[in-house]
C-alpha positions in Angstrom: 94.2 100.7 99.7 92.0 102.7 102.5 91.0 98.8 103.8 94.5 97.7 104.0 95.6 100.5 105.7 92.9 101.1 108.3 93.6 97.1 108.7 97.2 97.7 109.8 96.0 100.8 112.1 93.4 98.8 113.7 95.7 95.7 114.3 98.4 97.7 116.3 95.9 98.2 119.4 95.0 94.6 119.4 98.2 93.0 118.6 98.6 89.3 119.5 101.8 87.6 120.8 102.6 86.7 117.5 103.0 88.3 114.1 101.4 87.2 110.5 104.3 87.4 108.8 104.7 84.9 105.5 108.1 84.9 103.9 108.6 84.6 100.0 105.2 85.0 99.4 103.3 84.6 95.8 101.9 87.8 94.4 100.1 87.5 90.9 101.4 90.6 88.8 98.8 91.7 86.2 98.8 95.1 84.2 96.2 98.0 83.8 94.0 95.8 81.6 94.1 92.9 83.9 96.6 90.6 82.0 98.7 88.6 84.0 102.4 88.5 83.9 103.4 85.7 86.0 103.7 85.1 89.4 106.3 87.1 91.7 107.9 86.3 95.5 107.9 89.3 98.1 111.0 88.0 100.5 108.1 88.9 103.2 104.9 90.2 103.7 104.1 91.3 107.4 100.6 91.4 108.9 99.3 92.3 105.3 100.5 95.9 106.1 104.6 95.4 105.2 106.3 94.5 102.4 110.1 94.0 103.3 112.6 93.0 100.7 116.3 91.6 101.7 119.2 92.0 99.5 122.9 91.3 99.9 125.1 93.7 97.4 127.1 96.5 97.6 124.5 99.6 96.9 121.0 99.6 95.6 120.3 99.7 92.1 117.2 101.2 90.4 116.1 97.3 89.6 116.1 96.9 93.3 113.8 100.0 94.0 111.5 99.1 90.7 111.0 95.3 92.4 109.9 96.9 95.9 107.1 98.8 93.8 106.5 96.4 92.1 105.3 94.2 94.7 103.6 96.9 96.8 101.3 97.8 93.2 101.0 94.0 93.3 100.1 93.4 96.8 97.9 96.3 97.6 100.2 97.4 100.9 101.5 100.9 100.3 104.5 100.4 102.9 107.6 98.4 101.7 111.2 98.4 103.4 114.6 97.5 101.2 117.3 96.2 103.5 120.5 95.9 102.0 123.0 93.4 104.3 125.7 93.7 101.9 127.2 96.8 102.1 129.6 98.4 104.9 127.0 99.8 106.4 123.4 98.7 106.6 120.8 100.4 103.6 117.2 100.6 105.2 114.9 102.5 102.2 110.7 102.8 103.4 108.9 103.4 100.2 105.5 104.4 100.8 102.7 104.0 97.6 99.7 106.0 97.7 96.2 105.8 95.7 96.6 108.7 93.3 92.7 109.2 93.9 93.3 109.3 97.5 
């Protein structure tokens, strides 16, 4: 997770006019002993470093929060944002997932 994040550090001081961000984009889901569970769609993944994921209800539910990590553990990033639209007022969460060995 150390590449990804001094990745994200470095690309800030020489960021471009435009973004890599990829919307609903495939990450492979395998567990600890490297079988795969199927194939998953973060709503998007910016510049490798951001995991956002958009939903449209009333409150967050602990499915919601349990997708997010879900996809950061799939992904390697450690930062992920859930944006709720849905509700009176706009939800922003930042979940942040660290290397335990770190």
């Amino acid at each position: 997770m150390h590449k990804n994040r001094s990745r994200c550090d470095s690309s800030t001081s020489t960021r471009s006019a435009t973004l890599g961000v990829k919307q609903q984009h495939p990450l492979a889901g395998d567990n600890e002993d490297g079988t795969l569970l199927g194939e998953f769609f973060a709503g998007v993944l910016a510049e490798h470093c951001l995991v956002v994921e958009l939903k449209a209800t009333r409150a967050f539910v602990d499915e919601h929060i349990a997708q997010l990590l879900g996809y950061l553990r799939f992904s390697r990033v450690e930062t992920g944002l859930l944006i709720n639209f849905g509700a009176p007022v706009l939800h922003v969460k930042n979940y942040l997932m660290t290397d335990s060995a770190a």
